[in-house]
C-alpha positions in Angstrom: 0.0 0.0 0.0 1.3 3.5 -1.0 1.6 6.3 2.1 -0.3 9.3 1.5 2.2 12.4 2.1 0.4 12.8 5.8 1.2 9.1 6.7 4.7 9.8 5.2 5.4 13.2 7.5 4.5 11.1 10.1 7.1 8.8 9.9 9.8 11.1 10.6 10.9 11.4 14.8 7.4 10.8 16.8 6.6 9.7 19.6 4.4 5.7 19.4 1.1 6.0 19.9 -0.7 3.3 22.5 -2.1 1.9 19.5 0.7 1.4 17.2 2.8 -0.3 20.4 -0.2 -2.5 20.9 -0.3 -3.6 16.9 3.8 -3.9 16.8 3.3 -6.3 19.6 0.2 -8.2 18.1 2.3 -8.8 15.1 4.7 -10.9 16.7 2.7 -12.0 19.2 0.2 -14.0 17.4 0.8 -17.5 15.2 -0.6 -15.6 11.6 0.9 -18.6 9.9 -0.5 -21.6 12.1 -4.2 -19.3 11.9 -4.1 -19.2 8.4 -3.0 -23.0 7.6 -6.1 -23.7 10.0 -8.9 -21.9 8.4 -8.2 -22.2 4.9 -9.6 -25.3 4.1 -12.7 -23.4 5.5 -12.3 -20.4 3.4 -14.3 -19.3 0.6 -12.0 -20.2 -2.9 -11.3 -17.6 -5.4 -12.7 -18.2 -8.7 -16.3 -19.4 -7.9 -19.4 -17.8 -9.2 -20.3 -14.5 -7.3 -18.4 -12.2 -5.4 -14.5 -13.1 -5.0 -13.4 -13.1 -1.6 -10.9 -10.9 0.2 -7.7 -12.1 1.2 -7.9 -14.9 4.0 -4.5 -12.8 6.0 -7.2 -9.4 5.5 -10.0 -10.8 6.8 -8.3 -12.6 9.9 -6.4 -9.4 10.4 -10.0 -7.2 10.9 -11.3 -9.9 12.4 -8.8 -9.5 15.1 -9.0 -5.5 15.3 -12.7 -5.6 15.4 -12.4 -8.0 18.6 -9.6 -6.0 20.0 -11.5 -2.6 19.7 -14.9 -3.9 20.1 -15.9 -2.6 16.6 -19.4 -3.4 14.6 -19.3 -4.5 10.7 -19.5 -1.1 10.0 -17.1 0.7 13.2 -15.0 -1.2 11.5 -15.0 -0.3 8.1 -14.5 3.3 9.0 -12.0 3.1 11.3 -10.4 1.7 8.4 -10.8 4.6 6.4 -10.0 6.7 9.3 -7.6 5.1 10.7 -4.1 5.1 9.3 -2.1 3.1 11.7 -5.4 -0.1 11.5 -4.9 0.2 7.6 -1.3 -0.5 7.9 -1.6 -3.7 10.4 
């Protein structure tokens, strides 16, 4: 994903928010790889009729944030747009 010039000023020296520590430490903290190999088989598979589905890693990914910040369908989809530090997790 390509940084807007706002998410690129604000890579320069600041200070971590709460969130982004949180997210750094969710990243290594949880087994992506042992999640993914066990819902898979269970995933919708791209290429059937109707709507493709998104990626398996995207949808766990919200699926956690949405848990983690007690977020409805739609919370969720607007902190999203909102959100620059959730978009890049």
């Amino acid at each position: 994903m390509q940084l807007t010039f706002g998410d690129a000023e604000d890579l320069g020296q600041r200070k971590q928010t709460r969130r982004e520590v949180f997210l750094a430490e969710m990243e290594q903290v949880v087994p992506w790889k042992a999640l993914l190999s066990l819902i898979e088989p269970h995933y919708p598979k791209l290429g059937r009729p109707g709507r493709q589905p998104y990626a398996l890693a995207t949808m766990l990914r919200i699926h956690f944030l949405q848990q983690w910040y007690a977020l409805s369908d739609p919370a969720m989809e607007e902190a999203l747009y909102d959100t620059p530090v959730m978009r890049r997790f």
